[in-house]
C-alpha positions as CSV (number, residue, x, y, z in Angstrom):
1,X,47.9,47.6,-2.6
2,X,48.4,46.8,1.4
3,X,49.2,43.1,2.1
4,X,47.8,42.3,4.7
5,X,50.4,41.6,7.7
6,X,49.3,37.9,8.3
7,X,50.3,37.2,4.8
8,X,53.8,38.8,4.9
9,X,54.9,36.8,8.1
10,X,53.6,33.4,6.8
11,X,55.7,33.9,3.5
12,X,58.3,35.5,4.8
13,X,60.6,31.9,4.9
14,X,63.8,30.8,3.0
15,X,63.4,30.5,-0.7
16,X,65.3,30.3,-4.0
17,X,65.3,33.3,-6.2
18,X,64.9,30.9,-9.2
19,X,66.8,31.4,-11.7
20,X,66.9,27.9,-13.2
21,X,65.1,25.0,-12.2
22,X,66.7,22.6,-10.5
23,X,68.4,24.9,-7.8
24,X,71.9,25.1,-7.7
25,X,71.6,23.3,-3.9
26,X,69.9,20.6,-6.0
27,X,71.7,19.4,-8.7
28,X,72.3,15.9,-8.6
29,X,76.1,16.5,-8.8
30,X,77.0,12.6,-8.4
31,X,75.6,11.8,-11.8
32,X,76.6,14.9,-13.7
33,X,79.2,13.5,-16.3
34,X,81.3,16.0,-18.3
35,X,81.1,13.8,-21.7
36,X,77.0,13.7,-21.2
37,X,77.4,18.1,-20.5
38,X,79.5,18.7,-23.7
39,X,76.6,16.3,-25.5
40,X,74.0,18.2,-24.6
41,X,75.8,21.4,-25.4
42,X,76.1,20.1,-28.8
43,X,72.5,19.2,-29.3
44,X,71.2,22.3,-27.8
45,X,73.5,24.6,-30.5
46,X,72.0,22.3,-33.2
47,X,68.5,22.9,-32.4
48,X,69.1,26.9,-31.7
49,X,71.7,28.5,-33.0
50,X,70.8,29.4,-36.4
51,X,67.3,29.9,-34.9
52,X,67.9,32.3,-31.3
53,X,72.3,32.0,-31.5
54,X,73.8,31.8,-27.8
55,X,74.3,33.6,-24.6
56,X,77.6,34.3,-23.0
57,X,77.8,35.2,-19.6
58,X,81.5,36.2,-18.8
59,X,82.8,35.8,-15.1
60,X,85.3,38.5,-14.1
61,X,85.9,38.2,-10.3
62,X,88.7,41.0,-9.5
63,X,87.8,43.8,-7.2
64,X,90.1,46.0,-5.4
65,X,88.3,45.9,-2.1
66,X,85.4,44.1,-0.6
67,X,81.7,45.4,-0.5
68,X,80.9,43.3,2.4
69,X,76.8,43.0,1.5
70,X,78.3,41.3,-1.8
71,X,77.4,37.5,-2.3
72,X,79.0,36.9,-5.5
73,X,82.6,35.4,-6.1
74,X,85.2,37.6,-5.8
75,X,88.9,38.3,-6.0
76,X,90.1,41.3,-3.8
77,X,93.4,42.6,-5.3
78,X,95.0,45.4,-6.3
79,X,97.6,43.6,-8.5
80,X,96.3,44.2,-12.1
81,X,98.8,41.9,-13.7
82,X,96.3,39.1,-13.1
83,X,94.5,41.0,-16.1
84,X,96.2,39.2,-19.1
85,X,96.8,35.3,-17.8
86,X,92.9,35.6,-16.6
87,X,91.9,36.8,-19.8
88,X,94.2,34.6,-21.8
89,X,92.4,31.8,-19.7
90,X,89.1,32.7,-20.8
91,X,89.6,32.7,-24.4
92,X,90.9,29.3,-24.3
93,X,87.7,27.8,-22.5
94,X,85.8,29.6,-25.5
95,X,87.6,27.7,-28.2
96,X,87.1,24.5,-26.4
97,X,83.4,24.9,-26.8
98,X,83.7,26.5,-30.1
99,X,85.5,23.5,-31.1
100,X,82.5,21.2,-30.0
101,X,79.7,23.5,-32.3
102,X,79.4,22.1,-35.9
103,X,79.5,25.5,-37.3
104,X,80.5,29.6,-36.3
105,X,78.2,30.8,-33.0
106,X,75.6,33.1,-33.8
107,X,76.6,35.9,-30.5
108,X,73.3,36.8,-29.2
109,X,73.7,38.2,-26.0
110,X,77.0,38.8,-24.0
111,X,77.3,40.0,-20.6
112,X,80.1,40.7,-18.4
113,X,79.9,40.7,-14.8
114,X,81.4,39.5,-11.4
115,X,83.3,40.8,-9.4
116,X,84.3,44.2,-11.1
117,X,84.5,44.0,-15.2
118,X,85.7,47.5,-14.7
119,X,88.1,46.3,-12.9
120,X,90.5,45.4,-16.3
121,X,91.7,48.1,-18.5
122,X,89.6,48.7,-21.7
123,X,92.5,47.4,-23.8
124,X,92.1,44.3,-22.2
125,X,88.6,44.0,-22.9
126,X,88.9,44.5,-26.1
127,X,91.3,41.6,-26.7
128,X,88.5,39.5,-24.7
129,X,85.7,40.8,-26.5
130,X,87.3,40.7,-30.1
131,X,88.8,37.1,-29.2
132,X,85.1,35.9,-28.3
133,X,83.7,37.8,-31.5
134,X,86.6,36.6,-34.2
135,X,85.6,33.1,-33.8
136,X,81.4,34.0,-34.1
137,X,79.1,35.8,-36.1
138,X,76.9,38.4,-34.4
139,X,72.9,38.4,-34.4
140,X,71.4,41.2,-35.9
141,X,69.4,41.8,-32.9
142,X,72.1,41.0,-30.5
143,X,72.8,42.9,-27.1
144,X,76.1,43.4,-25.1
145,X,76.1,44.7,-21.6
146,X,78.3,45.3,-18.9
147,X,78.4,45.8,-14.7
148,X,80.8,48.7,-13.7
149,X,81.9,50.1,-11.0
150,X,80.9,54.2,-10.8
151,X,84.5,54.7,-9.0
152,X,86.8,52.6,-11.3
153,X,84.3,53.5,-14.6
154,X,86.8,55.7,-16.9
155,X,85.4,57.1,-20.1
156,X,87.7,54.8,-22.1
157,X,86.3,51.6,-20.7
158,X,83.1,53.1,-21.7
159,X,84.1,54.0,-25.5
160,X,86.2,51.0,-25.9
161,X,83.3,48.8,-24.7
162,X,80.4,50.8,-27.3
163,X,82.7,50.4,-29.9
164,X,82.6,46.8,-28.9
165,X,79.3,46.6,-29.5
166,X,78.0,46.9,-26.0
167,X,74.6,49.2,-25.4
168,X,73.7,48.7,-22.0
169,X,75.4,49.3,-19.0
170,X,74.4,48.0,-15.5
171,X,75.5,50.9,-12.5
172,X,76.1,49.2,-8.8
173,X,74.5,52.0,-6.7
174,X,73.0,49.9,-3.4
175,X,72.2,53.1,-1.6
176,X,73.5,56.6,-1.6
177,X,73.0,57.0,2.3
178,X,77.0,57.6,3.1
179,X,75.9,55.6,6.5
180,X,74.8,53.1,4.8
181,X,77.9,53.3,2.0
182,X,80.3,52.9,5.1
183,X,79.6,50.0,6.8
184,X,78.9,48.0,3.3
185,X,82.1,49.2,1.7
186,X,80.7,50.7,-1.1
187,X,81.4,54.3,-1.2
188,X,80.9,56.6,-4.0
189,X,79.4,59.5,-4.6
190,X,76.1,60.8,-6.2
191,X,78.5,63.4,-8.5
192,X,80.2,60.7,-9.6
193,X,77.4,58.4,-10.7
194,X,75.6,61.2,-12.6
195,X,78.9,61.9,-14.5
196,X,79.6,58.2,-15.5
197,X,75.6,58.3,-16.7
198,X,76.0,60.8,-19.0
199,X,79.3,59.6,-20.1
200,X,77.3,56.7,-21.0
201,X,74.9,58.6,-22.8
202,X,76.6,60.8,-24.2
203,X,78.6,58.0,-25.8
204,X,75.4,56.4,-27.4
205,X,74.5,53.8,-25.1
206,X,70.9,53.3,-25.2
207,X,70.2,51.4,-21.7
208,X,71.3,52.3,-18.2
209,X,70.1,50.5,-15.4
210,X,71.0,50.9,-11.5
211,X,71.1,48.4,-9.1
212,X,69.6,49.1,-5.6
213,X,69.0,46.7,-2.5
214,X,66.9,47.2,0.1
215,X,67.3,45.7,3.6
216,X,71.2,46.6,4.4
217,X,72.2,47.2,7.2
218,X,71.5,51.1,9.2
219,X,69.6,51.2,6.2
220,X,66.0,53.7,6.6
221,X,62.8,54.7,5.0
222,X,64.2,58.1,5.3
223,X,67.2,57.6,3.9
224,X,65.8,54.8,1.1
225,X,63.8,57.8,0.1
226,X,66.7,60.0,-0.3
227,X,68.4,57.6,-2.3
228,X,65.6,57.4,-4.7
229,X,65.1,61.1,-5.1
230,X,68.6,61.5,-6.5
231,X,68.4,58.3,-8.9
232,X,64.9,60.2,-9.8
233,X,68.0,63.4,-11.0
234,X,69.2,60.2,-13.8
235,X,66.2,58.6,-14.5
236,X,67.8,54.8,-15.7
237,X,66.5,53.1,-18.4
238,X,65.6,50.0,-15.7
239,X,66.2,49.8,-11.9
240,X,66.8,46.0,-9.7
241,X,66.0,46.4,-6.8
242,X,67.2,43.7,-5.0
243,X,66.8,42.4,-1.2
244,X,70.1,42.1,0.4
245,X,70.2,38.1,1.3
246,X,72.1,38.2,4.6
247,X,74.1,34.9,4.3
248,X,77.0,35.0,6.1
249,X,77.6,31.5,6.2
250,X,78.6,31.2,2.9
251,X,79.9,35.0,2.5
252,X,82.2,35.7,5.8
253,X,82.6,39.3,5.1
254,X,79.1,40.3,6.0
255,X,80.1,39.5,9.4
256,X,81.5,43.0,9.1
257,X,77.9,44.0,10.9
258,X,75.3,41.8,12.4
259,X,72.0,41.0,12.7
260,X,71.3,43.9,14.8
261,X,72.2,46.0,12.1
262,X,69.7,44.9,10.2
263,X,66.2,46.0,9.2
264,X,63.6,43.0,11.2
265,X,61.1,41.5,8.4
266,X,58.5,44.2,9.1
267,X,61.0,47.1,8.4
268,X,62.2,45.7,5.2
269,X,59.1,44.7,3.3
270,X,58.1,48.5,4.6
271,X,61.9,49.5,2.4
272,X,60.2,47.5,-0.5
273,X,56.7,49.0,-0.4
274,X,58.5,52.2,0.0
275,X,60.4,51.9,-3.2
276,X,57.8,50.2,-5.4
277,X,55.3,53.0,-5.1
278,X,58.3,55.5,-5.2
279,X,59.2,53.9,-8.5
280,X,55.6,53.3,-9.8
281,X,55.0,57.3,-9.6
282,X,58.2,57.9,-11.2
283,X,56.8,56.1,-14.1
284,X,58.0,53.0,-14.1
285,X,56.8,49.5,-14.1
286,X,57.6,46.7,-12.3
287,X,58.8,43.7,-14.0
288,X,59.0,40.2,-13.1
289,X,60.4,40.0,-9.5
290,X,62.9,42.8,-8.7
291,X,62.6,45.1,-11.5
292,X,61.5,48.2,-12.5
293,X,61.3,49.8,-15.9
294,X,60.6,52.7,-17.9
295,X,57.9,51.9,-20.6
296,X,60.1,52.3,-23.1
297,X,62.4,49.9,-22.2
298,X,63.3,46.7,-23.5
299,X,62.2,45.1,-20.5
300,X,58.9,46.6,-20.4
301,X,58.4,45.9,-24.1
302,X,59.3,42.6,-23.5
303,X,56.8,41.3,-20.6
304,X,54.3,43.6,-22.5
305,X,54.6,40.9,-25.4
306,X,55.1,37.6,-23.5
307,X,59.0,37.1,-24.8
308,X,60.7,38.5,-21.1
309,X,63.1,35.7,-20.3
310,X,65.0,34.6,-17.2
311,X,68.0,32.7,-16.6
312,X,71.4,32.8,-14.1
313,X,72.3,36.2,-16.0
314,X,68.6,37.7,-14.8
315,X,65.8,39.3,-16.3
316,X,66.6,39.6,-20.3
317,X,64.1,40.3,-23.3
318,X,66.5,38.5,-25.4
319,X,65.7,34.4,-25.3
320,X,68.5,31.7,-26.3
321,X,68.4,27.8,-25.8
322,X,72.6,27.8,-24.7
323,X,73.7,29.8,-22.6
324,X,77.9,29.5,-21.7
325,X,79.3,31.0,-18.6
326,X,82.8,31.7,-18.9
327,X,85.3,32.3,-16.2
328,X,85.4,31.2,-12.7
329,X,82.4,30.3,-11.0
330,X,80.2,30.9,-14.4
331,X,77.6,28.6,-14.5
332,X,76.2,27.1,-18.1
333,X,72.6,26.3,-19.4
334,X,72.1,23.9,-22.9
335,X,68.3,23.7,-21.3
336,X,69.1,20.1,-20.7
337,X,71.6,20.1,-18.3
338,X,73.5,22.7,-16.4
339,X,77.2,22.9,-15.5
340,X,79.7,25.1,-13.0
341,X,83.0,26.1,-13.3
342,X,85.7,25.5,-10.5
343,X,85.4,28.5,-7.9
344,X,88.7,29.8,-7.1
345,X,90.7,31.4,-9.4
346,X,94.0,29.3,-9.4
347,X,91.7,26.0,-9.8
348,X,90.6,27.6,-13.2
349,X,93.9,28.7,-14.3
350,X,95.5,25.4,-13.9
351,X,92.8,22.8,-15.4
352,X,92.4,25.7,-18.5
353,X,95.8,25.5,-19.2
354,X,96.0,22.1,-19.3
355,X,93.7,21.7,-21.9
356,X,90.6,21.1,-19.8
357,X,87.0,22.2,-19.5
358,X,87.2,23.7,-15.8
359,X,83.3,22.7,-14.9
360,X,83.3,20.8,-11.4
361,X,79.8,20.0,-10.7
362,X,77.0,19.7,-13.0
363,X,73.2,19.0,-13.1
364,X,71.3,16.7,-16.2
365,X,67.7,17.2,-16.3
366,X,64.8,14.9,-16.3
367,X,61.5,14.7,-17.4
368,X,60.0,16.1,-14.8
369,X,62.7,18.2,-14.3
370,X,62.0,20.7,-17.8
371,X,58.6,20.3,-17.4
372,X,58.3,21.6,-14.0
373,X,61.3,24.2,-15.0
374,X,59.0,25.5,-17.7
375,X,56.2,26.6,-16.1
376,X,58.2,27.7,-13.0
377,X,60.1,30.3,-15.8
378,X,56.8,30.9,-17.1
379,X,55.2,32.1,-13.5
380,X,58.9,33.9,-13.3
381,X,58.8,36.2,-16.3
382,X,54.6,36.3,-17.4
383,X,52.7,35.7,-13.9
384,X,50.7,33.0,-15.5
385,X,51.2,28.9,-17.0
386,X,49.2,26.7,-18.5
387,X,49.2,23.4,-19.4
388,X,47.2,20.5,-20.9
389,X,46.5,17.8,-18.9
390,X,46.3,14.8,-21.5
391,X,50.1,15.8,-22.4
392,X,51.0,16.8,-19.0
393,X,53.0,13.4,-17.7
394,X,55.1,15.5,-15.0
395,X,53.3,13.6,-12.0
396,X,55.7,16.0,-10.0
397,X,54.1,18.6,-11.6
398,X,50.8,17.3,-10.7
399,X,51.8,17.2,-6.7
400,X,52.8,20.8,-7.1
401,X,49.6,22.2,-8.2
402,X,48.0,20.8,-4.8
403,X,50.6,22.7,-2.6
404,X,49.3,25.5,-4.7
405,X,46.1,25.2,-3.2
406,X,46.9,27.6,-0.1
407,X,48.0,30.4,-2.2
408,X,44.9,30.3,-4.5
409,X,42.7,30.2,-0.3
410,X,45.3,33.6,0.3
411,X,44.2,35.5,-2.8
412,X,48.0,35.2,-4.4
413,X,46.7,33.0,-7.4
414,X,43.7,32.2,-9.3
415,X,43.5,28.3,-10.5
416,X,41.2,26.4,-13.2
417,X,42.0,22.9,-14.5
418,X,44.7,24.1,-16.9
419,X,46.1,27.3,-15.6
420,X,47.8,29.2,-13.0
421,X,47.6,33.0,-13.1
422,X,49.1,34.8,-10.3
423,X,47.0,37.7,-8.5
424,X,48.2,41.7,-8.3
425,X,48.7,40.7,-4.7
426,X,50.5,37.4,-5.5
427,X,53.1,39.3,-7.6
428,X,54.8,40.0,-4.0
429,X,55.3,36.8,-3.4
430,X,56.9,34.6,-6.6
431,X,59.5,33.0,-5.0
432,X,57.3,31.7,-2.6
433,X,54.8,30.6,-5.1
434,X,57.2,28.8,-7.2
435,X,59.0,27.0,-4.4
436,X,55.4,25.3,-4.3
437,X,56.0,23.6,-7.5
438,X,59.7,22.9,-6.7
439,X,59.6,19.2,-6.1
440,X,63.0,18.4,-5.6
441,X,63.0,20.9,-2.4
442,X,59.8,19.6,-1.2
443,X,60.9,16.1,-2.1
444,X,64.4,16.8,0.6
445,X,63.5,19.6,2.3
446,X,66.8,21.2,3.8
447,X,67.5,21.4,7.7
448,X,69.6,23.9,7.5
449,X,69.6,27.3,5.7
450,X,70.1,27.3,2.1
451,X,68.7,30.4,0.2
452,X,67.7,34.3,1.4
453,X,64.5,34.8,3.2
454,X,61.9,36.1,1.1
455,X,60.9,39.1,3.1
């Protein structure tokens, strides 16, 4: 399906990707109290643990060099004797929570990003994965998954990790164009990712995904097409294909190339067209916002059936109440309030080993805060919400479905009295339709620059 080029410039603005509801660059930080967080992570474990168990999301920041498109938190070092006091930290902040649950955590889901998981030897992620699991009892249905670096990804992290329990294993690719690998940082090979995917299988796990961006700098149709036909060689379980957000402000090492470098708006919606119908003939589907999967995936399975979730880990098929973020940075979800950890690593170190809960800034939701949440997640993960207007008291809500008035004129949703269901065409443009709902933005709108463009 074309869009039509009037519609891709008047979208193509500054917009959260939404994963939560409010937006981190919302919170309302000065009311956020840490006695009211660790509350409402009690009553959230009560409600759902024996029911859905938890989440973990586990920060790990180390890397030994900068990828300079990268807009997560990071630690560049090569000294791997920050390994054990990090991991010692880690597993000190879990049995603070644990020591707020009534009874043993029901595991669920665990994921370990960051930074570079693969970063720490596999014997130390085994003492923080069996710490984690010694105090908890695992779901029958749970899932453990991992990022990895394909140039630091030894066969032992990969068999330590499966005998873990971990099935699914996330592959940073970006782009295979050595132009492109060169002037982002992240250099390796094509050989080298094919033999750390069959590793992987090989070993039993049943899920690879890669991860791909499109819009990074010297980055071309030609050579985005290149890239493609060598991930078509692998054939991953799933694919995320993410637009690079160019926010130097906040992330001084993509000042390594500039603006110039970069594709203009017209050029890298053409990159994402490009790779969607690459993708779509491949076989796969496309999922959500970002994602792409084979149909039998648990991705694919999941939107098929309505139970595809989203939260500050991603896309997931598997749906929990609590989520925990461990580790610097790691932000936390009980569904009624959100909480971050301190940012740099020394911060964390210190306030953990003193016996402290290392969350800086937090976020308690309102009324109108989960109900507008709700249906924002349910646009996210099903392209439709409904609602019922005698129990619908969100008057925010209410104001939001107005706004959505232009994209029902534009063909990107269809309205009626009690639903929203977004169009094939409008499927292009989530972020955009849920930042109509998004009163707190619309209710402050920022003057300067907050969030990726959408384009």
């Amino acid at each position: 399906m074309k869009i039509p080029q009037h519609l891709i410039d008047k979208y193509n603005v500054a917009a959260p990707r939404y994963t939560s509801y409010p937006t981190v660059p919302y919170w309302n930080i000065e009311n956020f109290d840490e006695e009211e967080w660790r509350k409402s992570v009690s009553l959230s474990f009560k409600e759902s643990n024996d029911r859905d168990g938890i989440s973990l999301y586990i920060h790990l920041p180390f890397c030994e060099s900068l990828c300079t498109y990268c807009g997560c938190n990071t630690r560049i070092t090569k000294n791997h004797r920050v390994e054990e006091p990090y991991i010692k930290a880690v597993l000190m902040e879990w049995a603070m929570y644990v020591n707020t649950f009534e009874s043993k955590p029901v595991i669920r889901e665990i994921h370990l990003g960051g930074g570079t998981p693969t970063f720490f030897k596999p014997e130390h992620l085994a003492i923080l994965i069996n710490g984690i699991l010694n105090s908890s009892t695992i779901h029958p249905r749970a899932e453990f998954s991992f990022e990895a670096h394909p140039a630091n990804t030894t066969v032992d992290h990969l068999q330590v990790l499966y005998n873990l329990g971990f099935r699914r294993i996330s592959l940073g690719i970006q782009d295979f164009d050595p132009r492109v690998q060169f002037i982002i940082n992240r250099i390796q090979s094509f050989e080298l990712v094919k033999l750390v995917t069959q590793q992987a299988r090989r070993i039993g796990y049943t899920s690879v995904n890669f991860d791909l961006i499109y819009g990074l700098p010297l980055q071309t149709i030609n050579g985005l097409k290149d890239t493609i036909a060598q991930v078509a060689k692998l054939m991953p379980d799933r694919i995320a294909f993410y637009s690079y957000a160019h926010v130097p402000w906040i992330k001084p090492g993509q000042r390594r190339f500039t603006e110039n470098d970069l594709p203009d708006a017209n050029e890298k919606r053409a990159l994402y067209e490009c790779g969607r119908e690459l993708f779509t003939a491949l076989g796969y589907h496309e999922i959500g916002m970002d994602h792409f999967a084979l149909p039998t995936d648990s991705l694919y399975l999941a939107e098929q059936n309505g139970t595809l979730h989203r939260n500050f880990m991603g896309y997931t098929h598997q749906y929990t109440q609590l989520m925990i973020g461990l580790g610097v940075s790691s932000i936390s979800d009980s569904w009624y309030a959100f909480a971050q950890n301190v940012k740099k690593v020394e911060e964390y170190l210190q306030l953990v080993n003193a016996g402290q809960l290392p969350v800086f800034k937090g976020h308690m939701l309102t009324a109108d805060d989960l109900s507008i949440r709700r249906h924002i997640l349910n646009i996210m993960c099903n392209g439709k919400t409904c609602w019922n207007l005698h129990n619908e008291t969100s008057e925010a809500f209410l104001e939001g479905l107005e706004r959505m008035r232009q994209f029902e004129q534009d063909g990107l949703v269809e309205l009626n009295s009690w639903c929203i269901t977004v169009t094939p065409m409008g499927k292009r443009f989530l972020r955009n339709i849920c930042m109509a709902l998004d009163a707190r933005l619309w209710a402050d709108k920022p003057t300067t620059q907050l969030f990726s463009m959408t384009g």
